[in-house]
C-alpha positions in Angstrom: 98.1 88.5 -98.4 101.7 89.6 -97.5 103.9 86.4 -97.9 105.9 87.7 -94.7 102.7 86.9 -92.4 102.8 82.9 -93.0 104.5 80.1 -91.1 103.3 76.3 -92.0 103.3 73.6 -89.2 103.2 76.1 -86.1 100.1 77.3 -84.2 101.4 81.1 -84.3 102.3 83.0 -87.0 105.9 84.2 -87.9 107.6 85.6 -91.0 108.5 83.7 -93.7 110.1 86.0 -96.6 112.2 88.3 -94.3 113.2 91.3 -96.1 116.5 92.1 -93.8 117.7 88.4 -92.5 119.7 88.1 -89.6 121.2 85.0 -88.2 118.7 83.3 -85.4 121.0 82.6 -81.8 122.6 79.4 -81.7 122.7 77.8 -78.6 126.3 77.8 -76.5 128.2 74.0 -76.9 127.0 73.1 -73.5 123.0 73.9 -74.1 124.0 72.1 -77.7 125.1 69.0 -75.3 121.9 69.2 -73.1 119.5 69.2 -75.9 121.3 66.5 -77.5 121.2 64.4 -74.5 117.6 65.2 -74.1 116.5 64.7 -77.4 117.9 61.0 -77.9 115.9 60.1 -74.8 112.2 61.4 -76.5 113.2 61.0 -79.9 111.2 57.6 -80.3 108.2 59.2 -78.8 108.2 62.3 -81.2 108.6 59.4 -83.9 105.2 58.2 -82.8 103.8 61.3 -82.4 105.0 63.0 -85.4 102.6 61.0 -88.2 99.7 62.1 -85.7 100.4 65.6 -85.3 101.9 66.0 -89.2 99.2 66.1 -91.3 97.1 68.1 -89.0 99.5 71.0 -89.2 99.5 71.5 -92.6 96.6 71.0 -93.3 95.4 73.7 -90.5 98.0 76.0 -91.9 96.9 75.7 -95.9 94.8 78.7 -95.8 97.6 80.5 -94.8 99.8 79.9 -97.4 100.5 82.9 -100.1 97.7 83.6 -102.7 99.2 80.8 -105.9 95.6 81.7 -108.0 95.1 79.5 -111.0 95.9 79.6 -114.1 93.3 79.5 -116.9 92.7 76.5 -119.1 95.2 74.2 -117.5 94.2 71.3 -115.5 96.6 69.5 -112.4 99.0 67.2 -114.2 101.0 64.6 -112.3 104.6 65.3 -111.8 107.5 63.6 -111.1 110.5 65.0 -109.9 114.1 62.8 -109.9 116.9 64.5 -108.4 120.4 63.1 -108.3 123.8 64.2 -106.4 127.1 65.4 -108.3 125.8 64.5 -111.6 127.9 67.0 -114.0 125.7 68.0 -117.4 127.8 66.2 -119.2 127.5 62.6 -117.7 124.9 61.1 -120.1 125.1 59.1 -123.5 122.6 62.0 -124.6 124.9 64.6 -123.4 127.9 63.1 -125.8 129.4 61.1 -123.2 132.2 58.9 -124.6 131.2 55.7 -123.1 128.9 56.1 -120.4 125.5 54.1 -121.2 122.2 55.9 -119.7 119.5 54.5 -122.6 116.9 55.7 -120.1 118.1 59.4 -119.1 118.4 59.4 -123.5 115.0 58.1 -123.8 113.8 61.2 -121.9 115.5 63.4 -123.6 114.5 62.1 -127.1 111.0 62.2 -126.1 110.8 65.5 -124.4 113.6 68.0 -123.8 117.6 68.4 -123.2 118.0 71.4 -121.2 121.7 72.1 -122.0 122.0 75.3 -119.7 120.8 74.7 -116.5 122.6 75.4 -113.7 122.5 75.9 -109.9 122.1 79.0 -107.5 125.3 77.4 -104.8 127.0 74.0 -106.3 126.9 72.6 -102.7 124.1 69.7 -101.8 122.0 71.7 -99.2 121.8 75.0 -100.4 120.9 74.0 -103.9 118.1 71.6 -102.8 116.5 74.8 -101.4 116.9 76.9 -103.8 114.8 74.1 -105.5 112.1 74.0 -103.0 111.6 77.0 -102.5 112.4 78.7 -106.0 114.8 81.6 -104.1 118.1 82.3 -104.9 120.7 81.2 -101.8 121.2 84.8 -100.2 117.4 84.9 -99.6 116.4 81.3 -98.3 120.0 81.4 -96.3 120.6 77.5 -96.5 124.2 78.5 -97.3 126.0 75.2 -96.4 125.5 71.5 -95.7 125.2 72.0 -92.0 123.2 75.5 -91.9 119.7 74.4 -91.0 116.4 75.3 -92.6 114.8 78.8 -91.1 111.8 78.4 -89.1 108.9 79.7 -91.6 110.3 78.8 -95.2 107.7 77.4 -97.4 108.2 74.8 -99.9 106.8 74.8 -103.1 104.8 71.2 -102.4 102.9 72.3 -99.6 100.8 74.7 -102.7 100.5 71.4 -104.1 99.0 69.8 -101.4 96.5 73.0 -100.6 95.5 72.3 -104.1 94.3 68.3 -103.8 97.5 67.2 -104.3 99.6 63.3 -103.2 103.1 64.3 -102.6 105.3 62.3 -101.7 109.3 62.8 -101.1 111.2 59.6 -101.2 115.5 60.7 -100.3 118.1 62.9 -99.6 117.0 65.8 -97.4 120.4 66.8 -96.3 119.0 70.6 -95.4 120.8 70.2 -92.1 121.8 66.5 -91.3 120.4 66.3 -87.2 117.1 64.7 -88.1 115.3 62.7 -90.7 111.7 63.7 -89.5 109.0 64.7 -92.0 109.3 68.3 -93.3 106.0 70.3 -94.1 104.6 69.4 -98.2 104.7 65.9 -98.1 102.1 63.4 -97.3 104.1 59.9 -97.5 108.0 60.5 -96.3 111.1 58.0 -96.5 114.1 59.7 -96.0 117.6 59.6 -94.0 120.4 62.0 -92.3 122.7 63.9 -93.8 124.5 62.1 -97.0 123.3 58.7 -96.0 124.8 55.4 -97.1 125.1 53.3 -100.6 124.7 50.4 -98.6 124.0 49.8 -94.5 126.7 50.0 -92.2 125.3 47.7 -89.6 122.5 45.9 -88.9 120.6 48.5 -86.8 121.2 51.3 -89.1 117.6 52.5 -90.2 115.6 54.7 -92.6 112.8 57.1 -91.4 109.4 56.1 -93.4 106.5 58.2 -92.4 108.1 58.3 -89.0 108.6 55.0 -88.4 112.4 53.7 -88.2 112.6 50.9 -90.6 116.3 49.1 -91.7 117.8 50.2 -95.1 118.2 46.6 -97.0 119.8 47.3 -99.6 121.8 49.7 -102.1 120.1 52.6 -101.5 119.9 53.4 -105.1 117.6 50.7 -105.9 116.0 50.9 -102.6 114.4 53.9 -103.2 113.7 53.1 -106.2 111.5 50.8 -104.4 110.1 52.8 -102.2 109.1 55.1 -105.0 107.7 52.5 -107.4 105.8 51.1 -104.7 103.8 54.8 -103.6 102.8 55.1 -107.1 101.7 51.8 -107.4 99.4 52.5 -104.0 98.4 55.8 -104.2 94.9 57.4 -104.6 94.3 57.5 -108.4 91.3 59.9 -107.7 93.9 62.5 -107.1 96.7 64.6 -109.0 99.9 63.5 -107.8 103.9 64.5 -107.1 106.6 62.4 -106.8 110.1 63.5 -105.5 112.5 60.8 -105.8 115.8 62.4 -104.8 119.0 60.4 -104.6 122.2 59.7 -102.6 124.1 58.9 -106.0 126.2 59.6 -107.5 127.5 61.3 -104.4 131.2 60.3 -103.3 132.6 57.6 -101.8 131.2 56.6 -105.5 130.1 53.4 -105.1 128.5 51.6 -107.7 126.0 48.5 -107.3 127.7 45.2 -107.2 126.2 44.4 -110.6 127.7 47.7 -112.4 131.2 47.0 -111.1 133.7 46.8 -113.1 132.2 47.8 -116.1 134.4 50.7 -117.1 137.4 49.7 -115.8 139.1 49.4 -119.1 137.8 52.6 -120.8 140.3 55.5 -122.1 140.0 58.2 -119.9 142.9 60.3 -121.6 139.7 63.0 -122.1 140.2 63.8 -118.3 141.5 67.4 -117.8 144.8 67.9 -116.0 145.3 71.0 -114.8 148.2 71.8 -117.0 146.3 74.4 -118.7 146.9 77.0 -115.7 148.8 79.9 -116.1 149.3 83.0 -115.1 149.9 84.3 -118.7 145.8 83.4 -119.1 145.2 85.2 -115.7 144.2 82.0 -114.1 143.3 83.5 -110.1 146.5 82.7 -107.7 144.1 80.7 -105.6 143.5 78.5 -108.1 146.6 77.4 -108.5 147.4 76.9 -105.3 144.1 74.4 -104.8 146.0 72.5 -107.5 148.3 71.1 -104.9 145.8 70.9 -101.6 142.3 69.2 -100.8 140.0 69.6 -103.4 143.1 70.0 -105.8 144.1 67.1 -108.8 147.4 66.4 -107.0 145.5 65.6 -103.7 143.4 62.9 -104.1 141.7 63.1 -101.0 139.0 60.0 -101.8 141.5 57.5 -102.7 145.0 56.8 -103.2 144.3 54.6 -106.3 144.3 57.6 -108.5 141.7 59.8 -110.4 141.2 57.5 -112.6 139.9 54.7 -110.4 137.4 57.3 -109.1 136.3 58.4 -112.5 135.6 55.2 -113.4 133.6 54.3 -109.8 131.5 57.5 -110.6 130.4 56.7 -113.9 129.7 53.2 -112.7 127.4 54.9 -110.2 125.3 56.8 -112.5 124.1 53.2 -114.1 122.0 52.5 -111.4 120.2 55.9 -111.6 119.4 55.3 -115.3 117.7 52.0 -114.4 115.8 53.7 -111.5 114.6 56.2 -114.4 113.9 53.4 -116.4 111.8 51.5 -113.5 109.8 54.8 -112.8 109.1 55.5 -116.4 107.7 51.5 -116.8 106.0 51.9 -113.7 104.2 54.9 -115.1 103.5 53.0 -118.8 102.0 50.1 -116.9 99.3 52.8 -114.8 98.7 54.2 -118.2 100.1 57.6 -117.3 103.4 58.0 -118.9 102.1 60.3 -121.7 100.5 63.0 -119.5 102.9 62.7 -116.8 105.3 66.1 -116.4 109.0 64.6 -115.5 111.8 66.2 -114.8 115.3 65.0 -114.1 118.3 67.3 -113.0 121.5 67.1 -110.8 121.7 68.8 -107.4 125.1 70.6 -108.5 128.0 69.7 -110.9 131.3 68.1 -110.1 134.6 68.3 -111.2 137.1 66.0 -112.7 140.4 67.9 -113.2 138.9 70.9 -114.6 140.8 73.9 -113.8 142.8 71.3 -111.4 140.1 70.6 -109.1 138.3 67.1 -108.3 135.5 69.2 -106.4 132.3 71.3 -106.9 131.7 75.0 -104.8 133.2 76.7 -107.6 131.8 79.0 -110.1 133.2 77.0 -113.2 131.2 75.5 -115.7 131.8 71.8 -114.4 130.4 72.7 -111.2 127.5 75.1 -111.3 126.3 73.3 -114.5 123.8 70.1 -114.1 121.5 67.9 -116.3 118.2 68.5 -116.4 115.9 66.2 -119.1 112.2 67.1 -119.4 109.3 65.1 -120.9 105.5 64.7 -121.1 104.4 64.1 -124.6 100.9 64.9 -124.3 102.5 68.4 -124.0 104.9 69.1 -126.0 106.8 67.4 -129.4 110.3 65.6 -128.3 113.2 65.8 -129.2 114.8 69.8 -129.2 116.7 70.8 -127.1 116.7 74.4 -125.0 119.2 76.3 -124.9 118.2 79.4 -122.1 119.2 79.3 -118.9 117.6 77.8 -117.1 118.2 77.1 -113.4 117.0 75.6 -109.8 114.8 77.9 -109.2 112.9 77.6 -111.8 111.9 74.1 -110.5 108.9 75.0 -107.9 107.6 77.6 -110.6 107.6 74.8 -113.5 106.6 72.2 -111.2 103.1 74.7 -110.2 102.4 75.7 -113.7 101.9 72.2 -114.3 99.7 71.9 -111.2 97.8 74.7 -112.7 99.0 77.4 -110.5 100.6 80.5 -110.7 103.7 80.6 -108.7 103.6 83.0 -105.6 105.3 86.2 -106.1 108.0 86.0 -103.8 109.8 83.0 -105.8 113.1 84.4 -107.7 112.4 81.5 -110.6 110.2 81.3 -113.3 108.2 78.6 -115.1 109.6 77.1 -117.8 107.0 74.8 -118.7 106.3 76.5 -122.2 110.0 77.2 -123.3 109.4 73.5 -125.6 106.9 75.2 -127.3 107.4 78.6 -127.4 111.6 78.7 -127.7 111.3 83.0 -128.3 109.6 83.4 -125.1 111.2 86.3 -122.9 113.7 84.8 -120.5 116.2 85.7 -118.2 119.3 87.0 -119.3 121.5 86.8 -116.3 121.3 84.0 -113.7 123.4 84.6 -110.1 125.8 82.6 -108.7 126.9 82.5 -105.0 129.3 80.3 -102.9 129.8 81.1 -99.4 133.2 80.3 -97.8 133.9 77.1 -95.3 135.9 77.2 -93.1 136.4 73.3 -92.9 137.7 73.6 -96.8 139.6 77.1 -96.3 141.0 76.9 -100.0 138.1 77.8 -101.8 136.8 81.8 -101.3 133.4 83.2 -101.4 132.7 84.0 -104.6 129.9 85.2 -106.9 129.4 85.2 -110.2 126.5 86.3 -113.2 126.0 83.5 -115.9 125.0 85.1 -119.2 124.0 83.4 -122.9 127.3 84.3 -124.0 129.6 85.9 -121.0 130.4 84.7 -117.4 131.3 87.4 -114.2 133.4 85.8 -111.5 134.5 87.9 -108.8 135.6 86.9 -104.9 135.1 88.6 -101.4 137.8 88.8 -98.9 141.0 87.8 -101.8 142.9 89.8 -102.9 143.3 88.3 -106.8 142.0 88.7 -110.2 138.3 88.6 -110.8 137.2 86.7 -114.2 135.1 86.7 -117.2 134.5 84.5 -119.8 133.3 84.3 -123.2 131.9 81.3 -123.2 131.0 81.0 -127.0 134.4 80.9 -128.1 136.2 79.7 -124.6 133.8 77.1 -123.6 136.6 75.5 -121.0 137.2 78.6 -119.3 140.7 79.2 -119.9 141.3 82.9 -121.6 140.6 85.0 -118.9 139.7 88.4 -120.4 139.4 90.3 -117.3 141.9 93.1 -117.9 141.3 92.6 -121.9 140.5 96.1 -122.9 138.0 95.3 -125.4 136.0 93.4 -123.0 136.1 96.5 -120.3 131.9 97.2 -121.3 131.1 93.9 -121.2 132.9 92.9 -117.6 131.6 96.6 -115.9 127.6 95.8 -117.2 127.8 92.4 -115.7 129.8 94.0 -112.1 126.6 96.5 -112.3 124.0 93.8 -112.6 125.7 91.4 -109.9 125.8 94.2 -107.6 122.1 95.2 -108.3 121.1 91.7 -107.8 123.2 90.7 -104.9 121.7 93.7 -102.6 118.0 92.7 -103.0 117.3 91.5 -99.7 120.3 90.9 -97.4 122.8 89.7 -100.6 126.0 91.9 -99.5 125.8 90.5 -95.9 128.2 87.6 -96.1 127.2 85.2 -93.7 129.1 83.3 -91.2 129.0 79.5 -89.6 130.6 77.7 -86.7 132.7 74.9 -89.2 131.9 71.0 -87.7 134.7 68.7 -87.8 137.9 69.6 -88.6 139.4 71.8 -91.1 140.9 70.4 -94.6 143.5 72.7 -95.2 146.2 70.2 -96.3 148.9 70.7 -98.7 151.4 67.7 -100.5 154.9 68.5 -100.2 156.6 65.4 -101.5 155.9 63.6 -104.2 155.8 66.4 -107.3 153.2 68.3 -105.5 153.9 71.9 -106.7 154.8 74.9 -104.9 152.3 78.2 -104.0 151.5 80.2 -107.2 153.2 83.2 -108.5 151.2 86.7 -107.3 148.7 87.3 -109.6 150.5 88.8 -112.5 147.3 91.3 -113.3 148.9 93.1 -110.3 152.7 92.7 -110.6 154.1 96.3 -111.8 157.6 97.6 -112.1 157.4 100.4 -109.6 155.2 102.4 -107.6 153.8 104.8 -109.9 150.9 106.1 -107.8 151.3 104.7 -104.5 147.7 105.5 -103.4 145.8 104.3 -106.9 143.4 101.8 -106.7 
């Protein structure tokens, strides 16, 4: 069947892969307000009604789905999924930390894998959580921003996991459009809440969404869904294969650790921390980039706090504690069913973060400290631990991993690929470019749309709408991104390939339309102009000349 025919959770049928996207209407403001209005007075009836009328609809629509056939010789395996928020790659013991202390992450890694290179299709929380579900790169599933919803007839990977026999359960952050916490099609058992949700509750009414029913967050949410998770696998149906997806707030700013992590780094060195010194012009360092220095999202604007970097460095590294021990409860809880050893887990960040790199205390960008994540993967039954990978791996290769271990081929729409044998079989053929995409905001108007092509060796950087100097790295030997050797002459080849192979990948299906979105709130453009802050950059000096030699050369 043609993937385009199939819509899950709808009585008619309506295209799901669309081949030339445009954007759907949106209603006019005062439509928006109606709607709104209407909507908060039946919203507790759909509640009730949404459990009934849930599983019906997927289940009805399961046929439908694309052809995933099976694979020979591999049985369903039980998976479990744990996805966190801003976790940079290198924010573990494992990963050579300096003092951060994640014995669980490290037991994980020691045991099974330490993907080093994986990295995200948009290092923004929305569009990289759908890139994971539903293993397409962001210019094709079109969840560009944290406020763009989901298009009506995407599929997620999960809902082939429940056509094949499969408990799923999602237990989290949505985010994929913050105006509801409802149940989205794949999932059997639901707790969830809107947009970023909270660390802890901001009032006594405020509520979590479990299977449809509003129930009152307790707690820090870290370890209370932890809770919730522990306490589906405990209950679940152990005559069937099943898929966890834990997905967290942390370590998502305003950092906040739990009360019993506190404190705990508050007299560690941080003279490691980048800052932003190493720009220059000399190095080709874009114009736009140094301006950020100096405005939101910039080192010398800290926009969180007005204690310092420091003070948030420390409160972010105190937040990743309790995600280790929420690893380390989910791995016991697993030991104590019996299951651990034959149980696929995978652990990644959502997108990277950064902490002065480059001048910026932000993600969106396509530098290393952004687009670059953790991911961990174990099941020991499968493969030795303890070797690490070094391809590229990336979020979209999650749904295609996640089936292969379910047995299943992935359908052939997906952009990612399985990487489920790479432990064992390090020489397989793999990728050797992955794409990069960040769309611009107008609510943070510093940062352009950009794209860029990730290599083993090289990375491509170049913006839309800015006029300033494109990049490209060699990552071997310039791991910090600092020698731009753009208009190096001895890296012209190298920089026109990887321009060709953007291009080429960029306009399969709909990539050179640059989308648009109505910003919500109001607009961070700030700038500090007391205090040291520095003035606007020089012109890029890649384009400075002494005079006019050919007025109309390009």
């Amino acid at each position: 069947m043609d993937p385009q025919q199939f819509r899950v959770g709808a009585s008619e049928v309506r295209p799901a892969i669309r081949l030339q996207w445009r954007p759907p209407p949106h209603p006019r403001p005062k439509e928006l307000l109606n709607m709104r209005t209407a909507l908060s007075q039946v919203r507790p009836f759909l509640a009730a009604l949404l459990c009934v009328a849930f599983s019906g609809s997927v289940g009805q629509a399961a046929d439908e789905l694309p052809p995933t056939p099976k694979r020979d010789g591999i049985s369903s395996r039980n998976v479990v999924f744990i996805l966190t928020d801003d976790h940079r790659f290198d924010a573990m013991g494992c990963a050579g930390h300096p003092f951060l202390e994640t014995p669980h992450l490290d037991s994980i890694a020691a045991n099974g894998t330490h993907i080093k290179n994986a990295f995200v299709t948009t290092s923004l929380c929305s569009p990289s959580r759908a890139s994971i579900l539903t293993g397409l790169y962001t210019h094709k599933h079109r969840v560009i921003d944290n406020n763009r919803l989901v298009p009506d007839g995407t599929l997620f990977f999960p809902q082939y996991l429940q056509r094949a026999g499969y408990d799923t359960a999602f237990v989290g952050k949505w985010h994929m459009g913050g105006h509801h916490d409802d149940p989205r099609p794949g999932f059997d058992h639901w707790v969830s809440f809107r947009g970023q949700g909270n660390y802890l509750p901001p009032g006594p009414k405020y509520t979590l969404n479990v299977n449809g029913e509003r129930v009152k967050q307790k707690g820090y949410i870290t370890d209370e869904l932890t809770d919730y998770a522990v306490d589906w696998l405990k209950e679940r149906d152990d005559d069937k294969p099943f898929f966890l997806y834990l997905s967290h707030k942390a370590v998502h700013s305003n950092f906040t650790p739990a009360e019993r992590h506190q404190g705990r780094y508050a007299d560690e060195d941080l003279s490691f921390l980048p800052t932003g010194k190493e720009l220059s012009a000399d190095k080709n360092t874009p114009r736009w980039v140094r301006d950020q220095k100096n405005s939101w999202h910039g080192i010398d604007f800290s926009y969180h706090s007005d204690k310092g970097l420091d003070y948030l460095y420390r409160r972010y590294c105190e937040s990743v504690l309790a995600v280790d021990d929420s690893v380390g409860r989910v791995l016991q809880q697993l030991k104590d069913m019996g299951i651990h050893d034959d149980t696929l887990i995978i652990y990644m960040g959502d997108n990277g973060f950064m902490w002065g790199e480059h001048g910026l205390i932000d993600k969106r960008v396509s530098y290393e400290a952004s687009i670059r994540v953790p991911m961990l993967m174990q099941c020991p039954n499968l493969f030795d631990g303890g070797k690490p990978i070094e391809n590229v791996v990336g979020n979209i290769d999650v749904g295609p991993t996640i089936l292969h271990a379910a047995g299943l081929q992935a359908p052939e729409y997906m952009d990612g690929q399985s990487f489920l044998d790479l432990p064992n079989d390090r020489d397989a053929d793999w990728r050797k470019y992955f794409l990069y995409v960040y769309y611009w905001e107008k609510n943070f108007p510093q940062t352009p749309t950009q794209f860029a092509l990730r290599g083993d060796r090289f990375k491509y950087i170049t913006y839309y709408g800015l006029w300033d100097t494109d990049e490209l790295y060699d990552l071997q030997t310039d791991p910090d991104e600092l020698n731009n050797l753009i208009h190096d002459p001895d890296y012209k080849s190298v920089a026109k390939e990887m321009e060709d192979q953007l291009y080429a990948m960029l306009g399969d299906e709909g990539g050179m339309d640059i989308p648009m979105n109505q910003p919500r709130g109001g607009s961070n453009n700030k700038r500090w102009s007391e205090q040291g802050g520095s003035d606007a950059a020089d012109f890029p000096k890649a384009f400075v000349v002494e005079e006019p030699i050919n007025r109309n050369a390009n």
